[in-house]
MMTF fields as JSON, N, C-alpha, C and O atoms, coordinates in Angstrom:
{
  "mmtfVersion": "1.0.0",
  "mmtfProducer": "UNKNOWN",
  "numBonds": 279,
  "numAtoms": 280,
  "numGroups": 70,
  "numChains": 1,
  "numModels": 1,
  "chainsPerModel": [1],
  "groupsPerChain": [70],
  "chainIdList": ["A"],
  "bondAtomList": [4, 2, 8, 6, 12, 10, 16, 14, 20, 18, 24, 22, 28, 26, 32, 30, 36, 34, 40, 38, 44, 42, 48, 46, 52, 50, 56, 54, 60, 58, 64, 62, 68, 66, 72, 70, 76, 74, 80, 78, 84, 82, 88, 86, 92, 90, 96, 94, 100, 98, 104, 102, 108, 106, 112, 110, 116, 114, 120, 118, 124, 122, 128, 126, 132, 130, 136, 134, 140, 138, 144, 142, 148, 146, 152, 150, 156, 154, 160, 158, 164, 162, 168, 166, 172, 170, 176, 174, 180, 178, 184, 182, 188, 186, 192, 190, 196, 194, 200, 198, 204, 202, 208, 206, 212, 210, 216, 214, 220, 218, 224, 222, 228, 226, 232, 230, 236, 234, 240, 238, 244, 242, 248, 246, 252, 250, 256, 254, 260, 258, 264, 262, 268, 266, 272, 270, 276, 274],
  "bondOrderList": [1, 1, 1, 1, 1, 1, 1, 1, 1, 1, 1, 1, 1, 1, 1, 1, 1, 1, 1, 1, 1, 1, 1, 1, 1, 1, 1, 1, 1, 1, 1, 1, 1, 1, 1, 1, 1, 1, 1, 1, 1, 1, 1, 1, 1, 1, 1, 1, 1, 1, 1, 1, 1, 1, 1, 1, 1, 1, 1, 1, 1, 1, 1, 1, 1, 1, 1, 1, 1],
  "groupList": [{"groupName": "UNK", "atomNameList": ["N", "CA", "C", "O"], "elementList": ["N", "C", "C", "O"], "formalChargeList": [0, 0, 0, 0], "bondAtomList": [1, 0, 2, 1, 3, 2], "bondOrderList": [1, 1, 2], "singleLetterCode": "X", "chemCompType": "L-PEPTIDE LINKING"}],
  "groupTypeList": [0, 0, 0, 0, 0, 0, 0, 0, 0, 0, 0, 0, 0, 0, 0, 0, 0, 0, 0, 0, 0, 0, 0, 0, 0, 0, 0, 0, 0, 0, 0, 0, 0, 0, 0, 0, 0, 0, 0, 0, 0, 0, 0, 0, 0, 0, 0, 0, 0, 0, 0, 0, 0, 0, 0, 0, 0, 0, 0, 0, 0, 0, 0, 0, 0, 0, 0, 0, 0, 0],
  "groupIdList": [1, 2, 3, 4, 5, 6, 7, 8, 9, 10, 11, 12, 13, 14, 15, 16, 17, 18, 19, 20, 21, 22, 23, 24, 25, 26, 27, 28, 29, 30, 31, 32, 33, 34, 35, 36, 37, 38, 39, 40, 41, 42, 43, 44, 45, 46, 47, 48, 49, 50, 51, 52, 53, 54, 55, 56, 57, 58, 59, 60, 61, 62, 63, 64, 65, 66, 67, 68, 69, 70],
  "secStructList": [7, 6, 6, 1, 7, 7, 2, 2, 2, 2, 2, 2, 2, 2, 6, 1, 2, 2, 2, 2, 2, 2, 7, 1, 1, 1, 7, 7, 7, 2, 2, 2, 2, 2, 2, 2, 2, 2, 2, 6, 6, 7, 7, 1, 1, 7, 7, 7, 6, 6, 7, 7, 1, 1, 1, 6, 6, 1, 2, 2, 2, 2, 2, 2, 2, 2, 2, 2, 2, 7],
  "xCoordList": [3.103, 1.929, 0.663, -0.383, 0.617, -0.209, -1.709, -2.897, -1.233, -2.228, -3.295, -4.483, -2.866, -3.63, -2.373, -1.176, -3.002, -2.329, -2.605, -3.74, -1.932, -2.054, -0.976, 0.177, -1.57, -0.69, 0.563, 0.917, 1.656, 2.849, 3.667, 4.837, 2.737, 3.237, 3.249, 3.8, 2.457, 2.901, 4.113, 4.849, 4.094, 5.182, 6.348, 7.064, 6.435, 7.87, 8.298, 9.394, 6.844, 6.814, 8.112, 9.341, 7.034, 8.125, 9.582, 10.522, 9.67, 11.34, 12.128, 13.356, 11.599, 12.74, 13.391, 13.042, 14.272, 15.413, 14.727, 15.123, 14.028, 13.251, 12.662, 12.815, 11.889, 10.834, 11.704, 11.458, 12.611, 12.979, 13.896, 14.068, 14.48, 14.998, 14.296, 14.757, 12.966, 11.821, 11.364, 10.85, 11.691, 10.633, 11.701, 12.87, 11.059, 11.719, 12.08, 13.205, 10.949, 10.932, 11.46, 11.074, 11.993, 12.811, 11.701, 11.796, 10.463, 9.845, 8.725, 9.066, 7.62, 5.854, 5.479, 6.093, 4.601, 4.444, 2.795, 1.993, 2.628, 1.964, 0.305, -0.53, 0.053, -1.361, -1.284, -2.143, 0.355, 0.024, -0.077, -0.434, 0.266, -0.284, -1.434, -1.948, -2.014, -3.693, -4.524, -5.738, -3.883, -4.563, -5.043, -6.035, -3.401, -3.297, -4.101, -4.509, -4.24, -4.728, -6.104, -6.951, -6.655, -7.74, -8.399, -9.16, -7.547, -7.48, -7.804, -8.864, -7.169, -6.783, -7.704, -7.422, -9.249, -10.286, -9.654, -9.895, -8.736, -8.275, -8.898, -8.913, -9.397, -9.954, -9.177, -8.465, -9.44, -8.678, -9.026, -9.848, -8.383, -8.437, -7.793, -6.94, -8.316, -7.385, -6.699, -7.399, -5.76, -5.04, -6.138, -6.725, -6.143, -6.665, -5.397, -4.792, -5.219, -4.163, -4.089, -4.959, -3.661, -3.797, -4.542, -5.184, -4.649, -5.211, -3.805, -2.594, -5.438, -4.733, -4.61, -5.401, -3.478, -3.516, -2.951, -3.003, -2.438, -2.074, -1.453, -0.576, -1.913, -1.309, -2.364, -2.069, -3.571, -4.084, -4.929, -5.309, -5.049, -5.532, -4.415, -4.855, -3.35, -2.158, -2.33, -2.916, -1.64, -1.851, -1.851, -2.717, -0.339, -0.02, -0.4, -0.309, -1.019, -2.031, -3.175, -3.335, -4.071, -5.231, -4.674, -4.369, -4.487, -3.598, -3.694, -4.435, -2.601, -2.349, -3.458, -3.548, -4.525, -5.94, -6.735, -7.163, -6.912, -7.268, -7.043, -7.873, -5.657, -5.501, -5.891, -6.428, -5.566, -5.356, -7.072, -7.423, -7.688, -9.536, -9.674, -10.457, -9.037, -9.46, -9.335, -9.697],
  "yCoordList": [-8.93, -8.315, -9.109, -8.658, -10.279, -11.369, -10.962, -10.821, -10.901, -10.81, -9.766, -10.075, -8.315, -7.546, -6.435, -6.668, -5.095, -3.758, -2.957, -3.011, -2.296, -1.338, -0.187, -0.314, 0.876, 2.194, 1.749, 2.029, 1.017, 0.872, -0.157, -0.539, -0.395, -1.187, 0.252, 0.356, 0.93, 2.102, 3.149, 3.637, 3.321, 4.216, 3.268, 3.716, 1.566, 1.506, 1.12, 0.828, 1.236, 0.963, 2.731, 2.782, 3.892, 5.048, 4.898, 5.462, 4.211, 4.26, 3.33, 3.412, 2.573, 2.042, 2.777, 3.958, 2.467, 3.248, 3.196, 4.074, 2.473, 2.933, 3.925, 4.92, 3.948, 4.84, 6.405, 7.449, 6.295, 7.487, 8.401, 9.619, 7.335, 7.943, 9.632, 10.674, 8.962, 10.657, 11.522, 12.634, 10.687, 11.689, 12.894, 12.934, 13.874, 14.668, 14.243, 14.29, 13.825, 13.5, 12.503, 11.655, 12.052, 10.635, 9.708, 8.508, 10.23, 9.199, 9.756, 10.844, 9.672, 9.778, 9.217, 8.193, 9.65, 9.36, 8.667, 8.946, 7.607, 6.927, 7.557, 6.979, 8.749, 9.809, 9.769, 9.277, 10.598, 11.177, 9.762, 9.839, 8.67, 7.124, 6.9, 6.661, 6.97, 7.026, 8.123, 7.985, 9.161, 10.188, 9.674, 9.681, 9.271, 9.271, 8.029, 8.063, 6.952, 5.51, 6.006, 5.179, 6.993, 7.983, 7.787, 7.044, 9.075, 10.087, 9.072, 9.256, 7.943, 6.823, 5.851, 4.827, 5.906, 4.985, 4.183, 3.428, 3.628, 2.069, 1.884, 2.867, 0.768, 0.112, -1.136, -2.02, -1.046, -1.797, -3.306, -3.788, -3.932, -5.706, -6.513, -6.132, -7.462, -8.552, -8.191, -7.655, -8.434, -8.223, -9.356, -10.368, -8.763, -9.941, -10.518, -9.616, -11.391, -11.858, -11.282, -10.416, -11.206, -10.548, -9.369, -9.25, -8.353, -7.04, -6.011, -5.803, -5.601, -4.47, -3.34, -3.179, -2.064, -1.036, -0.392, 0.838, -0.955, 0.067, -0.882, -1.735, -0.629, -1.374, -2.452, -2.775, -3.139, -3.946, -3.133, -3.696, -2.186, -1.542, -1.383, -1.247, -1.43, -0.952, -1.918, -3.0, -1.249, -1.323, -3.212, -3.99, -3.371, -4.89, -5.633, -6.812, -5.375, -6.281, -6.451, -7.644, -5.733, -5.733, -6.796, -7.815, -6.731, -7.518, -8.74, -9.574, -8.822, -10.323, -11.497, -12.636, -10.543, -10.923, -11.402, -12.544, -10.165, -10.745, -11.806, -12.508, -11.836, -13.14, -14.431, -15.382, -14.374, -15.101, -15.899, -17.05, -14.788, -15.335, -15.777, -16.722, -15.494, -15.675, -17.473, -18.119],
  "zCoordList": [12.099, 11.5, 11.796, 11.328, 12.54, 12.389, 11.213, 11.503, 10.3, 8.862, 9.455, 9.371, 10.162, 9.444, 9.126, 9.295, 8.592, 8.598, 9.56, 10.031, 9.935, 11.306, 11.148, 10.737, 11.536, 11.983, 11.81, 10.665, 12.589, 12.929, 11.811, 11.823, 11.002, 9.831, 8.275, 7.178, 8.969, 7.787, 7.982, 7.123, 9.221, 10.146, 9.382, 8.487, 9.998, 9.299, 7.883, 7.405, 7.28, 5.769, 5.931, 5.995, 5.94, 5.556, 6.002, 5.441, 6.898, 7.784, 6.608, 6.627, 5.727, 4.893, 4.384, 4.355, 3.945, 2.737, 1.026, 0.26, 0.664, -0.533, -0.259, -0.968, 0.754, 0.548, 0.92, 0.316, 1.89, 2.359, 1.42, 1.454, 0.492, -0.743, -1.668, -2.136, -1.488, -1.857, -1.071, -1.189, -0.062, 1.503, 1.925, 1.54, 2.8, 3.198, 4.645, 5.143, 5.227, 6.77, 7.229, 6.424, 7.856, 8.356, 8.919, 8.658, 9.807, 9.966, 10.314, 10.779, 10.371, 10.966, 12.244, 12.546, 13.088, 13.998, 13.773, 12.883, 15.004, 14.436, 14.242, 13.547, 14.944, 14.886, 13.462, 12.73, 12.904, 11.475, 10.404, 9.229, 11.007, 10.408, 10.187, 9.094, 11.389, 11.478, 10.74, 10.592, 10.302, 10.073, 8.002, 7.274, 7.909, 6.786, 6.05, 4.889, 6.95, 6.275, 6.845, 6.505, 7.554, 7.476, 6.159, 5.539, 6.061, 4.369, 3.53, 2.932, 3.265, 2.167, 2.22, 1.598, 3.081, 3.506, 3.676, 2.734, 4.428, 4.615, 5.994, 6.735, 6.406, 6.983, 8.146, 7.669, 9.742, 9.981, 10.026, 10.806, 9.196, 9.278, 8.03, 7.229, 8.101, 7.595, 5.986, 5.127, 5.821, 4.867, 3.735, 4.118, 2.281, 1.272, -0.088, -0.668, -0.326, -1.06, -2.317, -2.231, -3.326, -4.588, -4.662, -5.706, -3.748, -3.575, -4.78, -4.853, -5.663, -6.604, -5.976, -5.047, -6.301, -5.432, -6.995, -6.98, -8.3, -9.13, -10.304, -10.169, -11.095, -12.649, -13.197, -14.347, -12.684, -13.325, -14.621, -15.648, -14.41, -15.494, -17.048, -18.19, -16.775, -17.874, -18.889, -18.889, -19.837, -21.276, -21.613, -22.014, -21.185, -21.542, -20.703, -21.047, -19.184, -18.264, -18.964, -19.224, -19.394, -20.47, -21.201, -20.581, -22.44, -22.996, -22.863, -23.385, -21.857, -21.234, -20.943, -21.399, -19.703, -20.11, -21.22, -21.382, -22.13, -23.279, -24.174, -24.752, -24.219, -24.807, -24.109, -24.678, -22.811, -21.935, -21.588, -21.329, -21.731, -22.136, -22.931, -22.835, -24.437, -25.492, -25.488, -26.472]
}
């Protein structure tokens, strides 16, 4: 991956067996890769470390914070 994301790192993100567990399709080609990290404004370059994509908002993350400031 040398620390960025690219097309062919999403193609075989879908080819795992987690993911293919929900999918219908066995695999994407890498256009409909590009199309999609399109769609999804992603941007090509360097990966950033502790990047949120879902949950820092939830109930007991709040929380945790809060106290954690307090």
């Amino acid at each position: 991956m040398n620390g960025y994301i690219q097309a062919q790192d999403f193609v075989d993100y879908i080819a795992t067996p987690h993911v293919q567990e929900n999918l219908k399709a066995q695999t994407i080609s890498i256009h409909t890769a590009h199309c999609w990290l399109k769609w999804l404004d992603w941007r090509y370059g360097c990966k950033w470390n502790g990047m949120y994509v879902d949950g820092h908002e939830w109930e007991d993350v709040v929380t945790y914070r809060m106290e954690f400031s307090e």
